[in-house]
C-alpha positions as CSV (number, residue, x, y, z in Angstrom):
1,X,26.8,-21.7,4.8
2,X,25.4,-25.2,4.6
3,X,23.6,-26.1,1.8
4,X,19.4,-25.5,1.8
5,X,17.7,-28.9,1.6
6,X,14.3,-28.9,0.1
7,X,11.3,-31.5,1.0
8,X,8.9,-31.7,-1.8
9,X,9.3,-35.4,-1.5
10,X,9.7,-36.1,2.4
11,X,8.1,-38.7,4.9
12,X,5.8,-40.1,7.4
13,X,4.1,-38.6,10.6
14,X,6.4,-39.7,13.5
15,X,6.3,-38.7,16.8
16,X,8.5,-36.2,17.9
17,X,8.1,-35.0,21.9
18,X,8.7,-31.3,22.4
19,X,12.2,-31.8,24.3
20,X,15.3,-31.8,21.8
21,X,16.6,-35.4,22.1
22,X,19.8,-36.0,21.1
23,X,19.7,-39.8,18.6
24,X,23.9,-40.8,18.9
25,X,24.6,-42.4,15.3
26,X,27.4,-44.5,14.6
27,X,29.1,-43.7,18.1
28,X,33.1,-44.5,18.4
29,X,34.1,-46.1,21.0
30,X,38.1,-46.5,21.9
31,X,39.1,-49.1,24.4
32,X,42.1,-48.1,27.0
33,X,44.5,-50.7,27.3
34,X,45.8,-49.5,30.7
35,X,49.6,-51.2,30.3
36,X,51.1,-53.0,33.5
37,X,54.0,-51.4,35.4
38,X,55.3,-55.0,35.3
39,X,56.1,-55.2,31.2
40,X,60.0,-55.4,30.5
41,X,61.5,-53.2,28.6
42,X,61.6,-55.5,25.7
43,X,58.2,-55.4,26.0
44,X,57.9,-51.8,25.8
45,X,60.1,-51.7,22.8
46,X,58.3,-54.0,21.0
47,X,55.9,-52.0,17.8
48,X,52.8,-53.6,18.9
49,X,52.9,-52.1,22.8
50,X,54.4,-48.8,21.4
51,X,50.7,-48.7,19.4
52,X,49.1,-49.4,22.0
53,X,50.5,-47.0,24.4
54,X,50.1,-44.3,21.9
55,X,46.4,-45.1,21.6
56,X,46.3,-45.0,25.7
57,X,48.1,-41.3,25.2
58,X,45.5,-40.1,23.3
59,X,42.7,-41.1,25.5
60,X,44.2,-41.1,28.8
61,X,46.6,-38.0,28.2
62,X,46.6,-34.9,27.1
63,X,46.5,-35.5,23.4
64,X,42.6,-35.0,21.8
65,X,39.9,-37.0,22.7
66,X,37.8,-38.5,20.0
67,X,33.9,-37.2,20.4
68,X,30.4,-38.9,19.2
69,X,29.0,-37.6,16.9
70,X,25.0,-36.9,17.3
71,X,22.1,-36.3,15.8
72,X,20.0,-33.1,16.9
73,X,16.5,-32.2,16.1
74,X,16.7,-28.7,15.0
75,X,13.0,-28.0,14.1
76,X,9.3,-29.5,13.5
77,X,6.5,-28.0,11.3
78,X,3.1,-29.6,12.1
79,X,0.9,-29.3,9.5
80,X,-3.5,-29.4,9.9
81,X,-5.3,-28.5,6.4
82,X,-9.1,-27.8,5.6
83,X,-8.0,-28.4,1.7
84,X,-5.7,-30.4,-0.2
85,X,-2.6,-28.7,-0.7
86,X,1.4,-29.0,-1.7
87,X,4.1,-28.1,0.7
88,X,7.3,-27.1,0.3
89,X,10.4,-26.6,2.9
90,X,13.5,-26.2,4.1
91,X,15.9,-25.5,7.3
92,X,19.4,-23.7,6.8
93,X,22.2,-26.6,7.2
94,X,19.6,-29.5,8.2
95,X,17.9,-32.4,6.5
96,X,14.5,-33.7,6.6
97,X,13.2,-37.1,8.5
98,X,11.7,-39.5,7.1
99,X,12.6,-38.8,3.5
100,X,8.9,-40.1,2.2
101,X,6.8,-36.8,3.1
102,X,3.7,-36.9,0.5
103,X,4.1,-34.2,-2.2
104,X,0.2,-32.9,-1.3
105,X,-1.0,-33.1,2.3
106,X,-4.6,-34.0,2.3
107,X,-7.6,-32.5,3.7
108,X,-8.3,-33.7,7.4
109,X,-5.0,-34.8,8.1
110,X,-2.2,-33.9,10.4
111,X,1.5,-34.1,9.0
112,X,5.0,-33.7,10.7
113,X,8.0,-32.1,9.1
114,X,11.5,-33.2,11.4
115,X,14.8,-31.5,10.4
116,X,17.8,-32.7,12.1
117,X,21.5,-32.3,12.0
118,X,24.6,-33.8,12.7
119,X,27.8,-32.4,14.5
120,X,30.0,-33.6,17.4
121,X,29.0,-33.7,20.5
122,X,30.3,-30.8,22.3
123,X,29.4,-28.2,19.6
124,X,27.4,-25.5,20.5
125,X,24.0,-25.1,18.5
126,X,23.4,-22.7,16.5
127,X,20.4,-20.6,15.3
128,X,18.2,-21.9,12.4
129,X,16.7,-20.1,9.9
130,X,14.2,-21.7,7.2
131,X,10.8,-21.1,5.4
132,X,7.9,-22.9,4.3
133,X,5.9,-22.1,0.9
134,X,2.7,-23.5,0.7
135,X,1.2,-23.8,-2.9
136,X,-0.6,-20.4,-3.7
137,X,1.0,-18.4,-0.6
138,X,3.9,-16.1,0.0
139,X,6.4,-18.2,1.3
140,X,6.8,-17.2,5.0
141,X,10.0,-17.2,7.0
142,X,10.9,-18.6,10.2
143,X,13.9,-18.4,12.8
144,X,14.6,-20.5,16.0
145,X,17.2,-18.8,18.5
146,X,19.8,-20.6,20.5
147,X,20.7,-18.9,23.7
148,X,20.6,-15.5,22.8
149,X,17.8,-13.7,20.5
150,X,14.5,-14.5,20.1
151,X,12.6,-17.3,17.8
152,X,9.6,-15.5,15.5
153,X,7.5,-16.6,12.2
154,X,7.1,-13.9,9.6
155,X,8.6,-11.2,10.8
156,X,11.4,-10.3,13.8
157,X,9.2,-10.3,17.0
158,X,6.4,-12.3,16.3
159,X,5.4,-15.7,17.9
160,X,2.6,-15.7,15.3
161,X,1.5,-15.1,11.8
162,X,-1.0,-15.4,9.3
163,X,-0.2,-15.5,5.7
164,X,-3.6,-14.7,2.9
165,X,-4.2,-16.6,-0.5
166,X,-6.7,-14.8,-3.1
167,X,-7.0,-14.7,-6.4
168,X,-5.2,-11.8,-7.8
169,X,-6.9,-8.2,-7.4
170,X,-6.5,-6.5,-10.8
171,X,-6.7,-3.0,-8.6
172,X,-5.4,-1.0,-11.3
173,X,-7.7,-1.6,-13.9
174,X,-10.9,-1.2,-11.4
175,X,-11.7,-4.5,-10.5
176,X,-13.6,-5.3,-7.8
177,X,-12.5,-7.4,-4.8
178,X,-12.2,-11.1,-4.6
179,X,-14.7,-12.2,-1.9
180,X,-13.2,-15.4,-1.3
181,X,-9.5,-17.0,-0.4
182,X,-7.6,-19.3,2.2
183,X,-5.6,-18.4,5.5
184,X,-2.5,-19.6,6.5
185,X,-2.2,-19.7,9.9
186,X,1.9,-20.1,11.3
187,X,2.5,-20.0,15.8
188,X,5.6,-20.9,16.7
189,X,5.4,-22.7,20.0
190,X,8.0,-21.7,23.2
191,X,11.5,-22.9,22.4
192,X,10.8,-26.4,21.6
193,X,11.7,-25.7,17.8
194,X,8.0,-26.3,16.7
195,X,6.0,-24.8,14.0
196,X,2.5,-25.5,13.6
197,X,0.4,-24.3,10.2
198,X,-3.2,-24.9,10.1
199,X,-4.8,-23.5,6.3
200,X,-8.4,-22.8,6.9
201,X,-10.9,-20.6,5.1
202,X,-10.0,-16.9,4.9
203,X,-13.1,-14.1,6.2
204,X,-13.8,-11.4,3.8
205,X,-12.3,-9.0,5.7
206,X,-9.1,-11.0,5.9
207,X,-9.5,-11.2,1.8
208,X,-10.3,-7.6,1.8
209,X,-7.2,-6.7,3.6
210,X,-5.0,-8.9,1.9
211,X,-6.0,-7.0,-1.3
212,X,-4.2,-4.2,0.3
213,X,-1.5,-5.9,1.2
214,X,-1.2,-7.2,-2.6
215,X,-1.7,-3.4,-4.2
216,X,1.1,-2.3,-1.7
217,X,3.0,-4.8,-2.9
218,X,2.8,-4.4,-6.5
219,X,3.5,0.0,-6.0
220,X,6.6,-1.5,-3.5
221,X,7.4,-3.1,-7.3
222,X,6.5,-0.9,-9.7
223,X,9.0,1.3,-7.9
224,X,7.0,4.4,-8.3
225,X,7.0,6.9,-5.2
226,X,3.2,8.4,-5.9
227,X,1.5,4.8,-6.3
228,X,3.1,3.5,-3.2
229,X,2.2,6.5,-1.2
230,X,-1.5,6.5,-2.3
231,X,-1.0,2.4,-1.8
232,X,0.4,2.5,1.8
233,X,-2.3,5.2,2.9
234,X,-4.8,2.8,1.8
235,X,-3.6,0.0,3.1
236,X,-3.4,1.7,6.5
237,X,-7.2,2.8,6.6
238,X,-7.4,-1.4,5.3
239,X,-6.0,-2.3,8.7
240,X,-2.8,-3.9,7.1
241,X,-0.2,-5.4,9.6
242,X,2.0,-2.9,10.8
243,X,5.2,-5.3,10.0
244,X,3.8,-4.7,6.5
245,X,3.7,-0.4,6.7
246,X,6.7,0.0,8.1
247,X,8.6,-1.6,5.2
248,X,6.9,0.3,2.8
249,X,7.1,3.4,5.2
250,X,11.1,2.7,4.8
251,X,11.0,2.3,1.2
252,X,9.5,5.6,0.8
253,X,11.9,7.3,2.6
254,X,15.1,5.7,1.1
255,X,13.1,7.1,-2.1
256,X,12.3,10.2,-0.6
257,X,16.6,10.7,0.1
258,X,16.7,9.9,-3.5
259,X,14.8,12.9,-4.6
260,X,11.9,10.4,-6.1
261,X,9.0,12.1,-4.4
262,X,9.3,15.5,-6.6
263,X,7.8,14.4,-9.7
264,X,8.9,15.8,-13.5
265,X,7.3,19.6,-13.6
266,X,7.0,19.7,-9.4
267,X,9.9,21.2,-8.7
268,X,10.2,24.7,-7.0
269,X,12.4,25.8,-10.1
270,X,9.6,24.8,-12.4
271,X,6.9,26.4,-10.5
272,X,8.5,29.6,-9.7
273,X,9.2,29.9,-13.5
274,X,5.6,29.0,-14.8
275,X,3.6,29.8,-12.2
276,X,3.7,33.8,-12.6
277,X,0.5,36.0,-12.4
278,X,2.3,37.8,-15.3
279,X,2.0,35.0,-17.8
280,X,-1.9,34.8,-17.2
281,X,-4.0,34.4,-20.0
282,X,-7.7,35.2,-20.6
283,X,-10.4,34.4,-22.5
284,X,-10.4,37.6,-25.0
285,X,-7.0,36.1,-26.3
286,X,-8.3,32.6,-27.4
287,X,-8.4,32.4,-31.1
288,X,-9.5,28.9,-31.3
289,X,-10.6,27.8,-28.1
290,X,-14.6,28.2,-27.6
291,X,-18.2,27.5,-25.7
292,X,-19.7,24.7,-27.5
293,X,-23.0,22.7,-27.4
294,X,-23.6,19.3,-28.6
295,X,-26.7,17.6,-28.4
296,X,-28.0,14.1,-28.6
297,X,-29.1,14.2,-32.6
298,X,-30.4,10.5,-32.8
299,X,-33.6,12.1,-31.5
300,X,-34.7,15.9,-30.4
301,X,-36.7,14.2,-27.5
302,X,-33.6,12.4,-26.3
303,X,-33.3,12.8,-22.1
304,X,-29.4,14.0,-22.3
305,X,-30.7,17.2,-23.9
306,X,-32.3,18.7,-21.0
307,X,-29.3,19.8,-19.7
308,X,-30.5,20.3,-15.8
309,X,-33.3,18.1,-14.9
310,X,-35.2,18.4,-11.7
311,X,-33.5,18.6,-8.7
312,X,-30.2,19.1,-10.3
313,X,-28.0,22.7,-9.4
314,X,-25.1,23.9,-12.0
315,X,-24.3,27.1,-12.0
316,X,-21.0,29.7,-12.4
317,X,-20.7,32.8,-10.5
318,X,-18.4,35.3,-11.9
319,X,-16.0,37.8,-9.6
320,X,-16.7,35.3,-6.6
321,X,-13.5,35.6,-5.2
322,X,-13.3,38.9,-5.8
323,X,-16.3,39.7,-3.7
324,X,-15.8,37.4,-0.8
325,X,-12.3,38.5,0.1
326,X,-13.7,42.0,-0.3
327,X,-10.5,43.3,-2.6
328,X,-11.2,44.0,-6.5
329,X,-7.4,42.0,-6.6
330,X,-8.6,38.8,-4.6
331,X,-8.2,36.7,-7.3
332,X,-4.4,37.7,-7.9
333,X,-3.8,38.0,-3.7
334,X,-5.2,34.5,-3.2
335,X,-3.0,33.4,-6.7
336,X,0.1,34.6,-5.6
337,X,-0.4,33.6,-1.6
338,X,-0.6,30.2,-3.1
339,X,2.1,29.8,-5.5
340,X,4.7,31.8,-3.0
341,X,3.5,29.0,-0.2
342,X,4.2,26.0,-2.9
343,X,7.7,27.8,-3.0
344,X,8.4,27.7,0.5
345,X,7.0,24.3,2.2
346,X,8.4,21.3,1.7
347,X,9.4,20.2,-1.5
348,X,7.4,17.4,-2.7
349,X,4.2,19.0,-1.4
350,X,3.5,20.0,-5.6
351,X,3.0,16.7,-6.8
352,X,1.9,15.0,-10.3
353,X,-2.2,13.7,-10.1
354,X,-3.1,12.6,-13.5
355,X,-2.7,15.1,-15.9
356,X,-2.3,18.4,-13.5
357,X,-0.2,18.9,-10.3
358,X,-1.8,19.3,-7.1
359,X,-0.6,21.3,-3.8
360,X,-1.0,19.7,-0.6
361,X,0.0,19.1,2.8
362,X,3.7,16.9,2.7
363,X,1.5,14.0,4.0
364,X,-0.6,14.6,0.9
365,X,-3.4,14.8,3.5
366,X,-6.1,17.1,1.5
367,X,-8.3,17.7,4.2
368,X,-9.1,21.8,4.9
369,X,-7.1,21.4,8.7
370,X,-4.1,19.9,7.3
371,X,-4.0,22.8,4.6
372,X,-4.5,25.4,7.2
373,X,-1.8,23.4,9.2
374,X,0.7,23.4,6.6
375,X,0.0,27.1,5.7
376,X,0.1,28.8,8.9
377,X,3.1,26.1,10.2
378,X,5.5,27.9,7.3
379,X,4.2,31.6,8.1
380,X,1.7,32.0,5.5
381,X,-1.1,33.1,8.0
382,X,-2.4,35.7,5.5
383,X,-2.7,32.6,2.6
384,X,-4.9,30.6,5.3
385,X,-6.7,33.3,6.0
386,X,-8.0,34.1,2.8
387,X,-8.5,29.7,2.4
388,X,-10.7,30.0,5.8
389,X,-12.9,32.8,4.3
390,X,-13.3,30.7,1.0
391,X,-14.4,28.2,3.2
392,X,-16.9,29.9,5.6
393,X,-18.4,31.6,2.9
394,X,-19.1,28.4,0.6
395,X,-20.6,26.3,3.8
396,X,-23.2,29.2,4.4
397,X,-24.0,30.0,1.0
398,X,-24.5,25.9,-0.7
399,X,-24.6,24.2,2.6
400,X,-22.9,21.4,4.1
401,X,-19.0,21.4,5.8
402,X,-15.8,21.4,3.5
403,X,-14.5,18.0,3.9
404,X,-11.5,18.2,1.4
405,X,-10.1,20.7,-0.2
406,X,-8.3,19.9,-3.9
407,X,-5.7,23.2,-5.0
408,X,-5.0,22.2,-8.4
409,X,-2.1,23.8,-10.4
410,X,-2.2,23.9,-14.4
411,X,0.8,25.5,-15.5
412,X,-0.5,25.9,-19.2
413,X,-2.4,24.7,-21.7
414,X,-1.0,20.9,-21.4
415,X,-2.6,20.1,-18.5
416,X,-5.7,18.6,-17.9
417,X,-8.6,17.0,-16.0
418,X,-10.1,14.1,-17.2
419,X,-13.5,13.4,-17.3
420,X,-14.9,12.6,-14.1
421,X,-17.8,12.5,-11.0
422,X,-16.6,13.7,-7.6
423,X,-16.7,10.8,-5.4
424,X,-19.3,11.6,-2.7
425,X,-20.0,8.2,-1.8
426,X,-18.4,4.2,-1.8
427,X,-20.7,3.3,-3.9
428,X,-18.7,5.5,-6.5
429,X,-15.5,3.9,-7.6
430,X,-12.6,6.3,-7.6
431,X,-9.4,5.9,-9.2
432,X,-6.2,3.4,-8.1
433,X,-4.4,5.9,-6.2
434,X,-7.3,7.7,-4.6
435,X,-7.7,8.3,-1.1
436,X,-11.1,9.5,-0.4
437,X,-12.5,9.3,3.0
438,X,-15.9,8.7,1.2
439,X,-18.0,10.7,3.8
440,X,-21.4,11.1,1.9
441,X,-21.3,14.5,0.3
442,X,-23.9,17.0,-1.2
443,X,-22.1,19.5,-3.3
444,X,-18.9,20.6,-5.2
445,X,-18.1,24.5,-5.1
446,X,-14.7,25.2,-7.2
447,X,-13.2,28.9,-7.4
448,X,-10.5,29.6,-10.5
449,X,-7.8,31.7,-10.2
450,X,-5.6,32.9,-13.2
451,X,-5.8,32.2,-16.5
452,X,-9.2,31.4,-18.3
453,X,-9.9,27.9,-18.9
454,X,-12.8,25.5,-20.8
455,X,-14.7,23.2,-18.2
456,X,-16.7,20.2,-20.5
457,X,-19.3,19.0,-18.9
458,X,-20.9,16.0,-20.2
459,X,-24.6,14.0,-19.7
460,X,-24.0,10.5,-18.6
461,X,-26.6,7.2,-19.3
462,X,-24.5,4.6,-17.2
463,X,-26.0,2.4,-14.2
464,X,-25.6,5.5,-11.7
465,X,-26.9,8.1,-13.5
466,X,-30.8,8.4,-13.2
467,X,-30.9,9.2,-16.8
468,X,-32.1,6.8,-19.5
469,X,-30.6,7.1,-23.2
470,X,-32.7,7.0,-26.3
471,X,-31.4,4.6,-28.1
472,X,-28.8,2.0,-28.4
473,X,-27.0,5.3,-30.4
474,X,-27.8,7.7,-28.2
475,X,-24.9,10.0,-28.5
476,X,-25.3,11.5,-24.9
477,X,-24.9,15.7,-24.8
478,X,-21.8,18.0,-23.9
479,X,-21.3,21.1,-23.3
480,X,-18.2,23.5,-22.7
481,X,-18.0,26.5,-20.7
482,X,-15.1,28.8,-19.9
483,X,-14.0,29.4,-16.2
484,X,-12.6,32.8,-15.6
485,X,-10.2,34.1,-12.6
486,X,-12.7,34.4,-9.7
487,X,-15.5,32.5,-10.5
488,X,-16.9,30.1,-8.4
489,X,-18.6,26.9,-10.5
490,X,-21.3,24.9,-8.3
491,X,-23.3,22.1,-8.6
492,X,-24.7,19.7,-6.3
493,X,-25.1,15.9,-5.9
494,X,-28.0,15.0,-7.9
495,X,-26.0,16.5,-10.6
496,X,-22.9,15.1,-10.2
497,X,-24.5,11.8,-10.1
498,X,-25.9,12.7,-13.9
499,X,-23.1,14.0,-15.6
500,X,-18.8,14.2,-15.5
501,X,-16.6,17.3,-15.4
502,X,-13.1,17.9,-16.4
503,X,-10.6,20.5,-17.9
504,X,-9.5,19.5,-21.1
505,X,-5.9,20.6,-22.9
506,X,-6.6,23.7,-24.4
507,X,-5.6,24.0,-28.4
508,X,-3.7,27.3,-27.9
509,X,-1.2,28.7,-25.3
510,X,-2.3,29.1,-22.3
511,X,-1.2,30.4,-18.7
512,X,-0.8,29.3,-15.6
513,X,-4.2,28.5,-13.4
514,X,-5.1,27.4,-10.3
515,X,-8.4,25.3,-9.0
516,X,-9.4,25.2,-5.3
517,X,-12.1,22.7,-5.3
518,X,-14.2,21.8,-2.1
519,X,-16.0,18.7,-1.4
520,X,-19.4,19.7,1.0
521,X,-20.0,17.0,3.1
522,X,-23.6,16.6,4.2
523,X,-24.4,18.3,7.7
524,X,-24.2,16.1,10.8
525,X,-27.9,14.9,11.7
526,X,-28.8,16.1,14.6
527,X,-29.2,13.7,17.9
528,X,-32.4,13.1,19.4
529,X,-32.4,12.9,23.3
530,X,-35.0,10.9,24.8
531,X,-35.8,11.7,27.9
């Protein structure tokens, strides 16, 4: 493989025309001195006329003919700017021409990159393969075809390509978006072996999208199977280039072969072991664990202590499950129709969310239709069943549809919840790795099954809550509450947008428990015919 030549310092803005011109350099000639038939044989014999006809031989006979060698044009990048910026090049096996191309190419002006080679004359050309790195962009790659295959610019099959530079997106930490960034813009033009860039001013959705791209990225790095996954269904809904999804798509399922998508705890063994209805725990056999109320103490007229302000809905119905699957059992039915469908779908559909497991379609699609899909494709009708009742009866009873549909499963007393508002809007801003459709909502409605668990729910004084704190102290309120198998805890928007929920580790053993949580979406307005 020839040696990469690189251009930082190359030259000048010649003319090239779009037809491959072969430039002869230093071309050998070789003169045939055709002898008489008339020479003696003396002659002949003499050392000068045997050179001579030797050199005849060679050109005349069938000996090898000497060939020019040439000068070809391989490729031309043509390069338009809206800003100042620094270039950087190169062409597998050719050079660049001239050799004085400025180190920045200016704002408002056009510049040419030539690469050429050199071989003999009646050598075939071959393909070229290069890329071009402009200063504060991925370096994109190019390919020119000759004969067979077909020339592209960023990825196999594409003529053209655009290429986004943004100041980075701290995505994990929360950060919002960039707003503002520069587009590369790369066509390559028929087969006449020219590139032409033109760096412009990027939209904000092109910025917006190439923060995607830059989170998928990163997971594709970080080399960890739930990130990308959450990452690459984002970056879909984004409208990332499919070039872009399909690598990562690939990645995930070279992982996937490696066995990377079952995370630490997920595993069918693990779950059949823990999640038992036999290792449930309740409430009667906490010793330590218990309801507590803390209020705001800086001052007894402090707004977090009013618990439920008006308009706001919190309340926990005991035996719910119970009662709407009309079986005294319901709880332990719908438990153990749950755990023996994690056992018999596809493994990797348990998978690690924060600090609990959750149990999903394989796609780790959490709508209630891709549940009801995944349960009645593996021949757990009677499981999806009892779901759709849960269902029906919680969109009648608080209103609204069931969007999505969470089943969480805490194993024992190690798991957890954090602290945290249902999303029910994008004005919210949900985690990294969350995939919310963010269809405005109007209520939560979570049933418990198993073991008895503490819920802390907690008064909030940020920007979106409506409540004001006290002071510059103000220690806010909490409260804890336990959950027991069959309730159903419910509390609507207004409320969610004042304080946080979460499940805490408990301080003592604890058995296994499972969460369905359902996100009400607000009711479809209806649509007024004019007539």
């Amino acid at each position: 493989m020839a040696k990469l030549l690189s251009i930082k310092n190359l030259g000048g803005s010649s003319a090239v025309s779009s037809e491959v011109p072969l430039l002869r350099l230093q071309p050998v000639s070789i003169t045939a001195a055709r002898r008489s038939s008339s020479f003696s044989s003396a002659a002949r014999k003499d050392g000068s006329s045997q050179r001579a006809h030797s050199v005849a031989a060679l050109v005349l006979g069938g000996g090898p003919q000497q060939k020019s060698v040439v000068a070809t044009i391989e490729m031309t990048l043509q390069l338009t700017t809206d800003y100042d910026v620094k270039v950087d090049a190169h062409v597998d096996g050719a050079r660049p021409e001239p050799s004085d191309f400025p180190e920045v190419c200016l704002a408002g002006a056009s510049h040419r990159i030539t690469f050429v080679t050199a071989f003999m004359e009646k050598k075939i050309r071959s393909n070229r393969t290069g890329h071009v790195k402009l200063e504060g962009f991925v370096p994109v790659v190019f390919h020119v075809a000759r004969g067979r295959g077909t020339s592209y610019v960023g990825f196999p099959g594409r003529r053209r390509h655009s290429e986004v530079s943004h100041s980075r997106w701290e995505w994990k930490d929360g950060a919002d978006k960039p707003t503002e960034g520069k587009v590369a813009d790369f066509e390559i033009i028929g087969h006449c072996s020219l590139v032409r860039i033109h760096v412009r001013a990027a939209t904000e959705f092109e910025v917006t999208r190439a923060c995607s791209l830059q989170a998928l990225r990163d997971a594709q790095e970080q080399g960890d199977y739930d990130t990308l996954h959450a990452q690459l269904s984002k970056a879909r809904t984004a409208g990332v280039e499919l070039d872009h999804l399909n690598a990562a798509e690939e990645l995930l399922k070279q992982w996937r072969k490696q066995g990377f998508h079952v995370s630490v705890g997920c595993s069918k063994d693990s779950l059949r072991e823990l999640m038992q209805w036999e290792r449930v725990t309740d409430a009667a056999s906490a010793t330590t664990a218990t309801t507590s109320k803390q209020l705001c103490a800086m001052s007894q007229d402090c707004p977090c202590n009013v618990f439920e302000n008006v308009a706001e809905r919190l309340f926990i119905v005991p035996c719910a499950v119970q009662s709407i699957i009309g079986d005294q059992n319901g709880d332990k039915m719908m438990f153990d129709d749950l755990v023996d469908a994690a056992l018999n779908v596809e493994e990797g559909s348990v998978w690690r969310a924060g600090g609990k497991f959750i149990f999903s379609a394989f796609s780790r699609n959490q709508s209630v239709n891709a549940m009801l899909r995944t349960l009645e494709g593996h021949g757990k009708n009677r499981c999806a069943e009892l779901l759709l009742k849960l269902v029906q009866y919680s969109e009648t009873t608080y209103g609204g549809n069931v969007t999505a549909a969470q089943v969480n499963f805490h194993p024992n007393q190690d798991t957890y919840h954090d602290q945290h508002r249902d999303v029910y809007s994008a004005k919210q801003r949900a985690g990294p790795n969350c995939n919310c459709s963010f269809k405005e909502a109007v209520g939560t409605v979570c049933y418990s099954l198993g073991s008895s668990r503490l819920c802390r729910c907690e008064t909030t004084t940020d920007d979106f809550s409506a409540i004001k704190s006290c002071s510059d102290n103000c220690e806010g309120c909490a409260e804890t509450r336990w959950l027991h198998s069959g309730c159903a805890m419910y509390f609507n928007d207004t409320w969610n947008q004042n304080h946080t929920h979460g499940i805490p580790k408990m301080p003592e053993y604890c058995g296994p428990r499972i969460s369905i949580a359902f996100l009400l979406g607000a009711p479809d307005k209806p649509k007024l015919i004019d007539y």
